[in-house]
C-alpha positions as CSV (number, residue, x, y, z in Angstrom):
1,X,103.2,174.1,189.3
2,X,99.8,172.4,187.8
3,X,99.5,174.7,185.3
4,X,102.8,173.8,184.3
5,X,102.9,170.4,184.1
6,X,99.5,170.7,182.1
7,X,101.0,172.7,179.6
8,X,104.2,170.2,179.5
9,X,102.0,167.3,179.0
10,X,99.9,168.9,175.9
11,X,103.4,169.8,174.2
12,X,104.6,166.1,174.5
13,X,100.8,164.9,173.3
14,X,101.0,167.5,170.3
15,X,104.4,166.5,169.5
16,X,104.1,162.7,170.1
17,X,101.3,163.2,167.3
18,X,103.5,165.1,164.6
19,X,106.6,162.8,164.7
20,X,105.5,159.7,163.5
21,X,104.0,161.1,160.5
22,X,107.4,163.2,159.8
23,X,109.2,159.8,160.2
24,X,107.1,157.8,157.5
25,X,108.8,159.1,154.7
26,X,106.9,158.7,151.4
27,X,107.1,155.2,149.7
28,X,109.3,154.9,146.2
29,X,106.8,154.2,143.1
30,X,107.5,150.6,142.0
31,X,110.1,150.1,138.7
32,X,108.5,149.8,135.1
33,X,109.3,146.3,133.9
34,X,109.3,145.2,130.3
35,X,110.7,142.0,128.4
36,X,111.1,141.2,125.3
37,X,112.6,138.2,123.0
38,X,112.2,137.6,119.2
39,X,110.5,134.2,117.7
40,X,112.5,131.4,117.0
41,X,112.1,127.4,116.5
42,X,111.2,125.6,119.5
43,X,114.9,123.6,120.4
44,X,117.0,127.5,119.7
45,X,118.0,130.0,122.0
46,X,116.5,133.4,121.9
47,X,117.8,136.6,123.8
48,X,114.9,137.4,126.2
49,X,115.5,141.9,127.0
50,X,114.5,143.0,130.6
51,X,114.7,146.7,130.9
52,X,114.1,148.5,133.8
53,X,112.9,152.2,134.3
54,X,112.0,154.3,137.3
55,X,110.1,157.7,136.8
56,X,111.0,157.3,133.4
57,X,114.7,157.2,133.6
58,X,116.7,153.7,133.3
59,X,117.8,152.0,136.2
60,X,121.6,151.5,136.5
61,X,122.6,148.1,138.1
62,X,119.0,146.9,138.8
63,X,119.0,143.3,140.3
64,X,116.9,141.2,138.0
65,X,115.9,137.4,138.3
66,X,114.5,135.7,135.2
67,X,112.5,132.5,135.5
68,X,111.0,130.1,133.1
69,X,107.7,128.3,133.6
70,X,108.4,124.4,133.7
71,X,105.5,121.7,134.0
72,X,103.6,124.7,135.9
73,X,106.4,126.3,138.2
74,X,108.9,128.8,138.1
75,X,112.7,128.0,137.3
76,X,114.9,130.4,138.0
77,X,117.7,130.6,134.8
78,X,119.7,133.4,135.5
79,X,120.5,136.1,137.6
80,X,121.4,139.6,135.7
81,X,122.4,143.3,136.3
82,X,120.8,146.3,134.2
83,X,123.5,148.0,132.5
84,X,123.7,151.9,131.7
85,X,120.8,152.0,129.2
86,X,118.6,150.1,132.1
87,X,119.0,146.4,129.8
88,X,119.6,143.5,130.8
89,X,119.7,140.1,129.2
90,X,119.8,136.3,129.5
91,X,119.4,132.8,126.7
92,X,116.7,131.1,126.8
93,X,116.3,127.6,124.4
94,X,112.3,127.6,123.2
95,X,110.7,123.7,124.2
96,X,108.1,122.9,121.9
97,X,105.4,123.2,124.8
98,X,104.3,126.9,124.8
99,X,103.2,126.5,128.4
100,X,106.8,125.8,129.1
101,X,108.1,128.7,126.8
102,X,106.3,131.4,129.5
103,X,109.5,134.1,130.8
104,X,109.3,136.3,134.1
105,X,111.2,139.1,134.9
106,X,111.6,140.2,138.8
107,X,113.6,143.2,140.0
108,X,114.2,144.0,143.8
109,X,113.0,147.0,145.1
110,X,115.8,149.9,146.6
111,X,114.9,153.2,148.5
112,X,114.7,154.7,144.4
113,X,112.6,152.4,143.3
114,X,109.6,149.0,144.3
115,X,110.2,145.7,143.3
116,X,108.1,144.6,139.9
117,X,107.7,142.1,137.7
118,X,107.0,141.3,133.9
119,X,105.8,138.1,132.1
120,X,106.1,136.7,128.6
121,X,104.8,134.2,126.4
122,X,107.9,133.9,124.0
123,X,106.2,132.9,120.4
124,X,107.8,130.2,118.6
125,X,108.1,130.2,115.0
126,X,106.8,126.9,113.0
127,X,109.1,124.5,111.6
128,X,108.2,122.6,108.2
129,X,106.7,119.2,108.5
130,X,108.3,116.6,106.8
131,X,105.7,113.3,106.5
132,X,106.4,109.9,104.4
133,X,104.8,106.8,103.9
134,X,107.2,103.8,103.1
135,X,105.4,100.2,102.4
136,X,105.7,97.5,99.7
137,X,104.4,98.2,96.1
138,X,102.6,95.1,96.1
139,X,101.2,92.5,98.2
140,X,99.1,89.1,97.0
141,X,95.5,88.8,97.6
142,X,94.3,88.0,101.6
143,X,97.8,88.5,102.9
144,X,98.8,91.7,104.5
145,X,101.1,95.0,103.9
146,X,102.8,96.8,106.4
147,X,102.6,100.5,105.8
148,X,105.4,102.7,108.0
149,X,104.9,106.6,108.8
150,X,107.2,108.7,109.5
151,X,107.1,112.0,110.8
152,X,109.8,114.9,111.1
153,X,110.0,118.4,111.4
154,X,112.7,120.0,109.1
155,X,115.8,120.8,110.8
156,X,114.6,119.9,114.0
157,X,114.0,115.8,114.0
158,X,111.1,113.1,115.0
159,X,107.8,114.5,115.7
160,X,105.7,112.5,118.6
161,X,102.4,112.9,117.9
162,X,98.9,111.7,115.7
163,X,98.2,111.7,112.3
164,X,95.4,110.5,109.9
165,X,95.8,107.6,107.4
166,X,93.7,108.2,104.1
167,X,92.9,105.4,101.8
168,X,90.9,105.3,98.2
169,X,89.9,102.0,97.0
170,X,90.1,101.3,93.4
171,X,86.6,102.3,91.8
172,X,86.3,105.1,94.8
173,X,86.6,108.3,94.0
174,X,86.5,109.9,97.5
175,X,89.9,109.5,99.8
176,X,88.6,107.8,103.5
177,X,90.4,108.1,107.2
178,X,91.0,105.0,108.1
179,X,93.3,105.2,110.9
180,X,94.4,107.6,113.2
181,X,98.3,106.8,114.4
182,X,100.2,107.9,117.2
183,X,103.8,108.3,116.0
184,X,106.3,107.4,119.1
185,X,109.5,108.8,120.2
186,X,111.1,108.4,116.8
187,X,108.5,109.9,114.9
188,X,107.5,106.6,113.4
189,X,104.1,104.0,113.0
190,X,103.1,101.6,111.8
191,X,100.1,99.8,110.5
192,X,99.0,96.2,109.0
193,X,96.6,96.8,105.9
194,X,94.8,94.1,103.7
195,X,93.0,95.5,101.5
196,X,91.1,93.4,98.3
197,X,91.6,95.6,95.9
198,X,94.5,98.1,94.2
199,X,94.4,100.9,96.9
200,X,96.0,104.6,97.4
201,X,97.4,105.6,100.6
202,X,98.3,109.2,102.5
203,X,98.8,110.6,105.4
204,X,97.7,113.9,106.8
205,X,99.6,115.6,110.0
206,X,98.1,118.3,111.6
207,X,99.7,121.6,112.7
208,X,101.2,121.5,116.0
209,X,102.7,125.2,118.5
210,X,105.7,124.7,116.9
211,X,105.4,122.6,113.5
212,X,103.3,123.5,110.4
213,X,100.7,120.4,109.2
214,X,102.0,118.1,106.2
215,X,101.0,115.5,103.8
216,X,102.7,112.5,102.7
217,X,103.0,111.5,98.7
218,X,100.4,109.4,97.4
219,X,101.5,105.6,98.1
220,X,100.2,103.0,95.8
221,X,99.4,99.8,97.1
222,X,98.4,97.6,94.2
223,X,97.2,94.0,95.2
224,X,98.1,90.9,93.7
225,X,96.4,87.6,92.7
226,X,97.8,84.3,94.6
227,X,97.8,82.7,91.5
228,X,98.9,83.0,88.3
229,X,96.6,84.5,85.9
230,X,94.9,82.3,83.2
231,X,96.9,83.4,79.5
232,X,94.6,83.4,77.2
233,X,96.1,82.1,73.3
234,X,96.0,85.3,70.6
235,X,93.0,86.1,68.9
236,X,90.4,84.5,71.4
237,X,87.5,86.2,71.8
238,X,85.3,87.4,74.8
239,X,82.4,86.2,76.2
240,X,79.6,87.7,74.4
241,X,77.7,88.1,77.9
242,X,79.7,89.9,80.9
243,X,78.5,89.1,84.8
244,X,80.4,91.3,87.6
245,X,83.0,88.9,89.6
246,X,81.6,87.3,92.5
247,X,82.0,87.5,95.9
248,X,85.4,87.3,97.5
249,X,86.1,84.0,99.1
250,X,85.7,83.4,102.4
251,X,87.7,80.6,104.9
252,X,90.3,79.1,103.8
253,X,91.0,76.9,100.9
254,X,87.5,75.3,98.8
255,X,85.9,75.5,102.1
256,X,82.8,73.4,100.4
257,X,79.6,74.1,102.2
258,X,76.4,71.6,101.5
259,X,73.0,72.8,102.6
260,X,69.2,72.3,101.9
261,X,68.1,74.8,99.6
262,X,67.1,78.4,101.5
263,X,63.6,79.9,101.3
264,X,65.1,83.0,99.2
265,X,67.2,80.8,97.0
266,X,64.3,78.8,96.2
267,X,62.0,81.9,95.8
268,X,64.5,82.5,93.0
269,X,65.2,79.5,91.4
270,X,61.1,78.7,90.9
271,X,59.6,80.1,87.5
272,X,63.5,79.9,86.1
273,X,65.8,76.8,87.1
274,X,63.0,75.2,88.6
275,X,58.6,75.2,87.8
276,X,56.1,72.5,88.4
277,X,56.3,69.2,86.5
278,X,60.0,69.0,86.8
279,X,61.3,65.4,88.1
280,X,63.0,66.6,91.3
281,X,61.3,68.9,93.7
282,X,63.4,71.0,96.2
283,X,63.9,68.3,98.7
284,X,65.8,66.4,96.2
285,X,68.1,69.6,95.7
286,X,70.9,70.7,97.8
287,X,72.7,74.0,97.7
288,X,76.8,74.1,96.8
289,X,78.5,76.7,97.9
290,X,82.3,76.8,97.4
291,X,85.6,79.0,96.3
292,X,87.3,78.9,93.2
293,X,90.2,80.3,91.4
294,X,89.1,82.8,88.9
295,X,90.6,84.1,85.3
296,X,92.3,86.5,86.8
297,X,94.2,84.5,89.9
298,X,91.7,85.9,92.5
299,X,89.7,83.4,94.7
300,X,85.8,83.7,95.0
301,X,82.8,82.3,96.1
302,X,80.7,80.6,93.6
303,X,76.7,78.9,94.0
304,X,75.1,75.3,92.1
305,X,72.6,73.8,92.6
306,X,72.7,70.1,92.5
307,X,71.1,66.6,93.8
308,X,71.4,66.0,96.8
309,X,72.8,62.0,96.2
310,X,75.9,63.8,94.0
311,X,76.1,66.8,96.1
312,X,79.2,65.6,97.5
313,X,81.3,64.3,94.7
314,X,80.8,67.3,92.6
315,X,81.7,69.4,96.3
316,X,85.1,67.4,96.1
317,X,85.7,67.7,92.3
318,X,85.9,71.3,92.4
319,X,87.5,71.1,95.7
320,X,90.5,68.6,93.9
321,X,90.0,71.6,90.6
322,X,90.8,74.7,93.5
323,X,93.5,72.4,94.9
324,X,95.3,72.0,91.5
325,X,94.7,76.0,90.5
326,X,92.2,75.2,87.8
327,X,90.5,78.1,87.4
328,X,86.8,78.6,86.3
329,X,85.6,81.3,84.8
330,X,82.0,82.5,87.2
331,X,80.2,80.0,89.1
332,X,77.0,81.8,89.2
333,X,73.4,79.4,89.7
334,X,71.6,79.7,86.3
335,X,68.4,81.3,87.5
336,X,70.5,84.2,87.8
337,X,70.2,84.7,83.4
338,X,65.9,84.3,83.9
339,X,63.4,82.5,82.1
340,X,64.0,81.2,78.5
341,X,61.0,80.4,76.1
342,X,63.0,78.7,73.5
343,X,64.2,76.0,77.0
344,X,61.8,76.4,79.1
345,X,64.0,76.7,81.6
346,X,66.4,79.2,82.9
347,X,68.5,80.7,80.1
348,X,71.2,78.5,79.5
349,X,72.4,79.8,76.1
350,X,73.1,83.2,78.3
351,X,74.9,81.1,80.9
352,X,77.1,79.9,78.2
353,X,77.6,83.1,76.7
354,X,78.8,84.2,80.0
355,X,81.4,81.3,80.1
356,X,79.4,80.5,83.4
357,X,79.7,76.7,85.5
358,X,76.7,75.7,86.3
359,X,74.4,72.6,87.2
360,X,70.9,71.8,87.5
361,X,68.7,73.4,85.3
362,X,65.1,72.0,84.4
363,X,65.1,72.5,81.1
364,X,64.9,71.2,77.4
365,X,67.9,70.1,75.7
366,X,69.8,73.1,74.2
367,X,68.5,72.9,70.4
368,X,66.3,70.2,70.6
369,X,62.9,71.5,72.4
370,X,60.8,68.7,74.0
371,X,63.2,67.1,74.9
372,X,64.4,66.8,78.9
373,X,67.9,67.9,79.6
374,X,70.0,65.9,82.1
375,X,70.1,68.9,83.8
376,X,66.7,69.0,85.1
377,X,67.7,65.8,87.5
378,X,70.9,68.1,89.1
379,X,73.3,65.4,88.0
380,X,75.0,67.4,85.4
381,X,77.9,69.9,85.7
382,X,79.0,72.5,82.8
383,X,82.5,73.9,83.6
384,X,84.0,76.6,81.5
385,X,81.0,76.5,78.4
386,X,82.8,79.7,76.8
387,X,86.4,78.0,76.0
388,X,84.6,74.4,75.9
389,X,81.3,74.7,73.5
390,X,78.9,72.4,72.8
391,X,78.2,71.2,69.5
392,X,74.3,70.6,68.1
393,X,72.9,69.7,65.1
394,X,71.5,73.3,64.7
395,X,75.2,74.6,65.4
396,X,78.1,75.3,67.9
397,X,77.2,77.0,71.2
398,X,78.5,79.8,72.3
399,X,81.6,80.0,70.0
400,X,82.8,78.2,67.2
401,X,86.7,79.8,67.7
402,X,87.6,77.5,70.7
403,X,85.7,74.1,69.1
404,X,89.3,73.0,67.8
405,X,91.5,74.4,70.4
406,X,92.7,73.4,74.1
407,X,94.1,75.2,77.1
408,X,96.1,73.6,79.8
409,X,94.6,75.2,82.1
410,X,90.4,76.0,81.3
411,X,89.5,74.1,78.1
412,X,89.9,70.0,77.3
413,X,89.7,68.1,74.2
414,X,91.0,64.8,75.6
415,X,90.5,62.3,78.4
416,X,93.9,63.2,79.7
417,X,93.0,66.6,80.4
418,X,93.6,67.4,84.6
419,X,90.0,68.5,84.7
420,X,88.6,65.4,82.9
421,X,90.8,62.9,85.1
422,X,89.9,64.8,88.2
423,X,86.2,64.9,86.8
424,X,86.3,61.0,86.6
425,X,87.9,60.5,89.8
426,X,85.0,61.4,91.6
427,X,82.7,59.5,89.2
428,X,82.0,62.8,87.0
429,X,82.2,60.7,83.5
430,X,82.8,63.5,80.5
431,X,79.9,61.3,78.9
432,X,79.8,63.3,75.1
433,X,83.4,64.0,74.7
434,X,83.9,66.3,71.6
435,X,80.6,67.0,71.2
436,X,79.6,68.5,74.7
437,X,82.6,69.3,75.9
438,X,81.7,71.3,78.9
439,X,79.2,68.7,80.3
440,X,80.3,66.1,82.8
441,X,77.2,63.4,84.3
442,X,77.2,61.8,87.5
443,X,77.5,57.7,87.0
444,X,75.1,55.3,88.9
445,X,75.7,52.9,90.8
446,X,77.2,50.0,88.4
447,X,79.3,53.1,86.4
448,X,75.8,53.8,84.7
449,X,75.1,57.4,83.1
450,X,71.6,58.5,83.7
451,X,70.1,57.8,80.2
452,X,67.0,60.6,79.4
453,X,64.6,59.7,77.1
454,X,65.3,61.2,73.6
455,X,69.0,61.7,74.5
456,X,71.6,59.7,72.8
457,X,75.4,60.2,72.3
458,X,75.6,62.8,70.2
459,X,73.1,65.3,71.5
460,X,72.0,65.7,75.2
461,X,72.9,69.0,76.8
């Protein structure tokens, strides 16, 4: 009976041990997944293909979920069935994120067949960009132009994003960024520009996923004086003697400024405008600094030199001259032309050549060596010498064409000329009338003109 239940016992072991293994059938290999979906423009709809195989042969009524990726997760978008070839399909519209353009395939396992899953990355084909840059033609001088981009992609609308702004100055010959600008929602920007000069504008946008880069036209921005330029009668000539335009102006209106003369001013007025034995030193000197109208209708910043007792009504004559548009041709200080032999002085027949306003100068009187300017006391303005010459007994200096004609606006052959009456109001007497027609002398006190010895009323420039 032992030996029996022994033998019982083993058979139940051995066939507890065989079983399980017999029950365990075999696991199915998983499905073969693949998907598919041409290129198109982000905002279409493109066909994305699942097809499904199993040990090579397609799988009929396979359950397939496709997802899109969104912000990072997975969004189901439809639910689909393999048909008899083992295809299935399903829309998708392409965003112009690629991120969000990524498709996954997942189809449930059965007892033919595991569960698997396939991913794409559906390309996008680039759209054309379509850029402009809108503005004015024109704007005047120190005021400002408001430039608009815009920024769309061909068939598809506004582009959100940042492009370059480009700008070549007159004289430049190299294009500069100058901005980089966000478009918004609409595919627009905008920007305020003020540039000095005539100026070119473009802009650059660069390539994007789903948008190919593009270039605006060339805008031309040209920039406009605030005043009328002067008109100059037929036939008159140039100066014989060109200086670059000064310095554009700065603060508004004259915005006069009266100062002690500066260590590197004086550094260059001394061996020119200025040496030893001249009858005011540099304390006796003040620095003018002011804007003017130019020829052209431009404002800039022009330099004299004058004494310090006059520095104020010659500040406010040419501050009444800028307030009535009178312009003047250069106001540059007269050391700037050097040293002249024949005047021992700065070179005044340059200034004059020049057309240049300018004031103190010790120096002999033009023509007439030995003999002390007015200039050389700073008490002394020439305005305009080009278009208002000065007649000597060794000639007419620097032109002989404008000795018998006027201008409204730059050159005077009578007291009732604006600039003479303004001159006088601020006790600027136009002392040698027709014969010095540029020069204007500070009276003394009692309506006196400084008299300099060997100077009388025909000569003393």
């Amino acid at each position: 009976m032992g030996r029996w239940l022994l033998v019982v016992v083993l058979a139940l072991a051995t066939a507890l041990a065989v079983l399980p293994g017999q029950a365990r059938a075999a696991a199915p290999d998983p499905a073969v997944v693949t998907v598919a979906a041409p290129a198109v423009h982000a905002g279409e709809a493109t066909t994305v293909t699942v097809t499904v195989t199993a040990q090579g042969a397609p799988v009929v009524g396979g359950q397939v979920g496709i997802e899109r990726n969104r912000d990072g997760g997975w969004v189901p978008v439809a639910d689909v069935v393999t048909d008899a070839s083992g295809r299935a399909t399903a829309s998708v519209t392409l965003l112009r994120d690629p991120l969000n353009n990524r498709v996954r395939a997942t189809v449930e396992g059965t007892d033919q067949y595991g569960g698997a899953s396939a991913t794409l990355a559906v390309p996008l084909r680039k759209r054309d960009s379509l850029v402009t840059l809108g503005g004015p033609g024109a704007f005047k001088d120190e005021t400002t132009a408001t430039l608009t981009v815009r920024w769309r992609a061909v068939g598809a609308g506004p582009i959100d994003g940042q492009v370059a702004l480009v700008r070549r100055l007159a004289g430049e010959r190299d294009w500069r960024r100058v901005a980089l600008l966000a478009t918004g929602g609409d595919g627009t920007a905008t920007i305020k520009v003020s540039p000095r000069v005539d100026s070119r504008w473009r802009v650059f946008a660069p390539p994007l996923p789903w948008v190919r880069r593009g270039r605006s036209e060339v805008h031309r921005l040209d920039n406009r004086p605030p005043v009328a330029p002067v008109v100059m009668p037929r036939g008159a000539p140039r100066p014989r003697r060109s200086v670059p335009p000064q310095r554009r102006a700065v603060g508004d209106g004259a915005n006069a400024r009266i100062r002690r003369i500066p260590n590197g001013v004086w550094r260059q007025m001394t061996g020119r405008s200025w040496h030893r034995g001249c009858p005011v030193g540099r304390a006796g000197l003040r620095l003018v600094s002011i804007n003017y109208w130019d020829y052209t209708g431009y404002r800039r910043r022009g330099e004299l030199v004058v004494a310090a007792g006059v520095a104020g009504r010659i500040a406010g004559a040419l501050r009444d001259m800028y307030a009535a548009e009178l312009p003047i041709r250069s106001m540059y200080r007269v050391d700037r032309f050097g040293w002249s032999e024949r005047l021992h002085g700065a070179d005044d027949y340059a200034s004059m050549a020049a057309g240049n306003t300018s004031a103190f100068n010790c120096r002999d009187v033009v023509g007439r060596p030995g003999i002390r300017s007015p200039h050389s006391y700073g008490r002394s303005l020439d305005i305009n010498p080009w278009e208002n010459p000065y007649r000597s007994p060794q000639g007419v200096y620097p032109n002989t064409w404008w000795l018998s004609r006027s201008h409204p606006r730059i050159a005077w052959r009578s007291r009732g000329h604006q600039v003479v009456q303004i001159m006088a109001r601020h006790g600027l007497r136009w002392t040698y009338g027709l014969n010095d027609i540029h020069h204007f002398d500070a009276v003394l006190r009692g309506g006196r003109v400084l008299r300099v010895p060997g100077c009388d009323s025909t000569v003393c420039h």
